[in-house]
MITINU-935535 format. One line per field, with one value per residue (C-alpha): z, x, y; residue in three letters; residue number from 1. Coordinates in nm, 2 decimals, m for minus. Last residue first. Layout:
BEGIN
pz <- c(Z ...)
px <- c(X ...)
py <- c(Y ...)
type <- c(ALA ...)
seq <- c(NUM ...)
# end
This chain:
BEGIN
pz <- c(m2.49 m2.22 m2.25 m2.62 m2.54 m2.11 m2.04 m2.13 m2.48 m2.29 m1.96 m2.13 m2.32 m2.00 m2.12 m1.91 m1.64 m1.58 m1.61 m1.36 m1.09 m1.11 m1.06 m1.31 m1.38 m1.05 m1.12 m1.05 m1.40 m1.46 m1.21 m1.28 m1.00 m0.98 m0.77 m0.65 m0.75 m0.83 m1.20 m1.33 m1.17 m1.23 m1.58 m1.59 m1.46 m1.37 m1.00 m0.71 m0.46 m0.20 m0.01 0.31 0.52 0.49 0.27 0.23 0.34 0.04 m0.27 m0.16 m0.19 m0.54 m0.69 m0.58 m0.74 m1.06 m1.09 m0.98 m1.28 m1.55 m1.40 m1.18 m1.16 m1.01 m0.90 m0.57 m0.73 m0.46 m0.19 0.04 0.34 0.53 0.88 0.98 1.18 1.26 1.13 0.78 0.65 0.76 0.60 0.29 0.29 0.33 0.01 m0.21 m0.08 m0.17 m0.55 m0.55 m0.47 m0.09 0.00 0.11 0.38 0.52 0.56 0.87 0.84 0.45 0.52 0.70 0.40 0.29 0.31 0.57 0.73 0.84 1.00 1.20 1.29 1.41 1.58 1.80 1.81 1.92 2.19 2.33 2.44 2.61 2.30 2.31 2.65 2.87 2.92 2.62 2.55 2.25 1.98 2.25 2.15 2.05 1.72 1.66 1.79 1.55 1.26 1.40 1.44 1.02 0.97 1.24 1.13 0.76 0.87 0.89 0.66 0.43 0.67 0.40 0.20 m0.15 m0.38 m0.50 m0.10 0.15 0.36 0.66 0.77 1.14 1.33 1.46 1.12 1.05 1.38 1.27 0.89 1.03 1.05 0.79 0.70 0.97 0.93 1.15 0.94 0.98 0.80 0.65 0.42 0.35 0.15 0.07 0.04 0.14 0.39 0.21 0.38 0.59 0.43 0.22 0.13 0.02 m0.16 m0.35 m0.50 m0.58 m0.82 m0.96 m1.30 m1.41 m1.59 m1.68 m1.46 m1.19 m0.85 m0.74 m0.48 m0.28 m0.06 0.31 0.39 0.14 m0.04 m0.15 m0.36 m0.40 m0.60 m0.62 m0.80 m0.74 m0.88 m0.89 m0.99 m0.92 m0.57 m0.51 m0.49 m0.34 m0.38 m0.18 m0.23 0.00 0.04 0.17 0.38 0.56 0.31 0.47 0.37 0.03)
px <- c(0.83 0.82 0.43 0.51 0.67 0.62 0.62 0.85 1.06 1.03 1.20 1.50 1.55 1.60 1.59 1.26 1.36 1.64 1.50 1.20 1.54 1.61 1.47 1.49 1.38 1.16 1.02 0.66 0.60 0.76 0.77 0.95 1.06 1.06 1.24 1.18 0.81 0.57 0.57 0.69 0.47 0.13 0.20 0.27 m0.10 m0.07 m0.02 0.18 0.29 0.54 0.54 0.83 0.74 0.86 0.61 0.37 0.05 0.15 0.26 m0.05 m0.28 m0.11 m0.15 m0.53 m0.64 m0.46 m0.63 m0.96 m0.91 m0.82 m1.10 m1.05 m1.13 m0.77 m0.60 m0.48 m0.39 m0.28 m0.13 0.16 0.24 0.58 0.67 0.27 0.11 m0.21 m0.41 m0.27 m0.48 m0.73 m0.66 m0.58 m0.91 m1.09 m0.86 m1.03 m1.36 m1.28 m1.18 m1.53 m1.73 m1.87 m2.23 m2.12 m1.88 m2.17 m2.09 m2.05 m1.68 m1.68 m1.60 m1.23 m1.20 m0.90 m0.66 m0.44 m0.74 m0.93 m0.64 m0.57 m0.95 m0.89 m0.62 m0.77 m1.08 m0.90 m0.68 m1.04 m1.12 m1.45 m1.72 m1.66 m1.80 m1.59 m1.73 m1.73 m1.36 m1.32 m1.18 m0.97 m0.64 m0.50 m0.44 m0.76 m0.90 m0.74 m0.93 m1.30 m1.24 m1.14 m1.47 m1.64 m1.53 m1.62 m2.00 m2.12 m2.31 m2.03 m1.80 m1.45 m1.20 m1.24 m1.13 m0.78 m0.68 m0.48 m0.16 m0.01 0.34 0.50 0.56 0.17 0.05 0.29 0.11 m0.25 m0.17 m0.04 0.31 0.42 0.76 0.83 1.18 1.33 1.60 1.33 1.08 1.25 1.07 1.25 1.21 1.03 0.68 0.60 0.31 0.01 m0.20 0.10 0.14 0.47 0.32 m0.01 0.19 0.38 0.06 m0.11 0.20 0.22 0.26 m0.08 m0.15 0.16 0.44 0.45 0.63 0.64 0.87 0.85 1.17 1.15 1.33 1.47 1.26 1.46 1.37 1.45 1.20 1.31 1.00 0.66 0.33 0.46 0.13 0.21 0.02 0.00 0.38 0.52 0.92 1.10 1.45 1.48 1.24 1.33 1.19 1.34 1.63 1.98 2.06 2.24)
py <- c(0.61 0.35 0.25 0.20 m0.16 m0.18 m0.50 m0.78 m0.60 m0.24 m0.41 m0.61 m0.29 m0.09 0.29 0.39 0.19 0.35 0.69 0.54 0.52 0.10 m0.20 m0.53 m0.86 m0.93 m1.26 m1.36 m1.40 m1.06 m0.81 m0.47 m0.29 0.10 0.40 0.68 0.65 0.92 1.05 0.75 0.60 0.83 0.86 0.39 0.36 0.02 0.05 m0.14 0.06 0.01 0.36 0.46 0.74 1.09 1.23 1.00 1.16 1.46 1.21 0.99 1.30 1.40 1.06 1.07 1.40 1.34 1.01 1.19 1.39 1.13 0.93 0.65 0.25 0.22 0.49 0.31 m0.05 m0.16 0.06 m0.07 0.17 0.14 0.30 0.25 0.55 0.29 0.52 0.54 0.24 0.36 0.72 0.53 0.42 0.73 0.84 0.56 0.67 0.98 0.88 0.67 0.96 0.96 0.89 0.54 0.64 0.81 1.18 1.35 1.40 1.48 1.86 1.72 1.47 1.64 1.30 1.49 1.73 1.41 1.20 1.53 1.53 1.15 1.18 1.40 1.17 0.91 1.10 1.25 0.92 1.07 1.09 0.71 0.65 0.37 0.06 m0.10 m0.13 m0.36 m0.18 0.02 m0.16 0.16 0.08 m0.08 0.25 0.46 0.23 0.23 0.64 0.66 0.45 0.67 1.03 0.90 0.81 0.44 0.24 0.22 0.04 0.07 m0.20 m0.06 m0.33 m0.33 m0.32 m0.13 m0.24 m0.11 m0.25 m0.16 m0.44 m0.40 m0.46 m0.75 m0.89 m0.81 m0.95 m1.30 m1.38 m1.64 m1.45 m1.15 m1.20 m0.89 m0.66 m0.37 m0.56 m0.90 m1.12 m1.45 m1.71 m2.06 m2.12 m1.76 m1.71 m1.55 m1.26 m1.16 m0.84 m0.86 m1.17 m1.09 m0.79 m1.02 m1.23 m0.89 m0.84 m1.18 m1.13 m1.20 m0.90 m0.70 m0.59 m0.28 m0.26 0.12 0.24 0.57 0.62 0.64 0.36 0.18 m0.12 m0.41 m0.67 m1.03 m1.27 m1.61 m1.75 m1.56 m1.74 m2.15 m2.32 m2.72 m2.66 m2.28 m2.21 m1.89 m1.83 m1.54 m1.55 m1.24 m1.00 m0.69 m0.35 m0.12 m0.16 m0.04 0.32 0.38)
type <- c(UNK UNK UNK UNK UNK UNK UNK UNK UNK UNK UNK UNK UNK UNK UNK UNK UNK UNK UNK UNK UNK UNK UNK UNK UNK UNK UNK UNK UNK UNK UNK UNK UNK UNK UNK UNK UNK UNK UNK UNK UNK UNK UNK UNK UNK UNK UNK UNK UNK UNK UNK UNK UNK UNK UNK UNK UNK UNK UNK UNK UNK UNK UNK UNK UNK UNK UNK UNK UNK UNK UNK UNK UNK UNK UNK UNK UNK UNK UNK UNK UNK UNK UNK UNK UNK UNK UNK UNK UNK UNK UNK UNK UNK UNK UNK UNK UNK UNK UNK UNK UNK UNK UNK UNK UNK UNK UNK UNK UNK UNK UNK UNK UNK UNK UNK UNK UNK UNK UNK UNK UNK UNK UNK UNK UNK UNK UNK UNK UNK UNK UNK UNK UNK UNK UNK UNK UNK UNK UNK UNK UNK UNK UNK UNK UNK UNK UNK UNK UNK UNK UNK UNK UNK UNK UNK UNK UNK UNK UNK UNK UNK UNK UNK UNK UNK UNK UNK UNK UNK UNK UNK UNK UNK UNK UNK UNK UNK UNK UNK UNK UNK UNK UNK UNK UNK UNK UNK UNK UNK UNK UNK UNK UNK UNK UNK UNK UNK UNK UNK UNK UNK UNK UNK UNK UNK UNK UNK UNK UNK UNK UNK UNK UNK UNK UNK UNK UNK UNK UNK UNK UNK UNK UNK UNK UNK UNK UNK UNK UNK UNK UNK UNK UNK UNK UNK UNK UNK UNK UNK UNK UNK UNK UNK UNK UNK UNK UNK UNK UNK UNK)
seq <- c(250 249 248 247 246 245 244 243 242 241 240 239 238 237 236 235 234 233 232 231 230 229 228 227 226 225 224 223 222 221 220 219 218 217 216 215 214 213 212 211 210 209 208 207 206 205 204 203 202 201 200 199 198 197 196 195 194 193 192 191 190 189 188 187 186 185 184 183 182 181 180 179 178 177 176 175 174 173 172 171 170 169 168 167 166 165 164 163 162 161 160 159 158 157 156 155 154 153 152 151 150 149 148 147 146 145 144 143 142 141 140 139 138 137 136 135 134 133 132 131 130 129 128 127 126 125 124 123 122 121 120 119 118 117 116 115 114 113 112 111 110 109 108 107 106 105 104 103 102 101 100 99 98 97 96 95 94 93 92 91 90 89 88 87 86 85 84 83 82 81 80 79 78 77 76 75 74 73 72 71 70 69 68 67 66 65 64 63 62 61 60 59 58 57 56 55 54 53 52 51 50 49 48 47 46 45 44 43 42 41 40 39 38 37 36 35 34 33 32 31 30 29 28 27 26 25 24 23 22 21 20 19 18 17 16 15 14 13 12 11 10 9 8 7 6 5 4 3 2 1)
# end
């Protein structure tokens, strides 16, 4: 097995006597698509605010490509290589698709803040752009206000943003949820195609769309990961259906 692109190791985080992960270790290897699931309250959000600088760990490390980035802020964990997106829609509604997705390729750029050169002339942007467009099939949406969109393509606007930066790892929260049984279907085969040879930490509760998805699963139980494994091995782990998943595993 190739060395984890991503790991935590003995990561604790502690809000005041409330201890929400306790010695968690888990490691993500690269290119592989790994789901972390658990019931309410397990903590799940809590890891990925770490994993994405949101939180800094009260004890631990968190190592992206073998460098501790533990207590960095978002920006820098983003520009080491880590791209995160949201529960809750994260997108400029008031602005067209091309724009939002435009907004996002700049920041990687550094050209957020150039005033004093046209738009319409970085021609690299909007490139990038139009490829962005045709991966998460938004390309006949570009015009569109971002509000104007249904909730699944607003979803898949955001994982465009999130892909702009051309991140080595992607963590998606929650990605399906709110959906219908069709956008559901919609959604899980979009991040299944955009990807493809990157390296996914997602955390989801619909158990179809992990099993059918991840390489590989963790289970997180009061902020304790209790077991990974292939979704086969997960399926058959007793310690597993008695803490979470019960009929969900059948």
């Amino acid at each position: 097995m190739s060395d984890p692109i991503l790991s935590l190791q003995n990561v604790h985080k502690s809000f005041g006597e409330a201890h929400i992960i306790r010695d968690a270790n888990l490691d993500v290897i690269p290119g592989e698509r790994h789901a972390v699931i658990g019931p309410n309250g397990a903590g799940k959000s809590t890891l990925f605010h770490l994993c994405s600088g949101q939180f800094a760990p009260s004890e631990g490390k968190i190592l992206l490509n073998g460098t501790n980035i533990a207590g960095l802020k978002p920006a820098e964990v983003n520009r080491r290589g880590l791209a995160r997106s949201f529960q809750i829609t994260n997108i400029f509604p008031g602005v067209s698709v091309f724009e939002n997705l435009r907004l996002a390729v700049m920041r990687k750029h550094n050209l957020q803040f150039v005033f004093w050169r046209s738009v319409a002339r970085l021609r690299r942007v909007n490139a990038e752009v139009d490829e962005l467009l045709t991966r998460i099939r938004l390309s006949d949406r570009a015009y569109s206000l971002a509000s104007q969109l249904s909730y699944s393509e607003q979803r898949s606007l955001e994982i465009g943003m999130t892909l702009a930066s051309d991140p080595q790892v992607i963590l998606l929260d929650e990605p399906m949820a709110g959906m219908s049984h069709e956008e559901t279907n919609y959604t899980a085969g979009l991040i299944r195609e955009i990807t493809e040879g990157r390296t996914l930490l997602i955390v989801e509760h619909d158990m179809g769309v992990v099993f059918s998805l991840a390489h590989r699963i963790s289970v997180l139980v009061y902020g304790e990961i209790v077991a990974t494994g292939t979704p086969e091995e997960i399926r058959g782990n007793a310690r597993v259906k008695e803490a979470y998943l019960g009929e969900e595993a059948a």
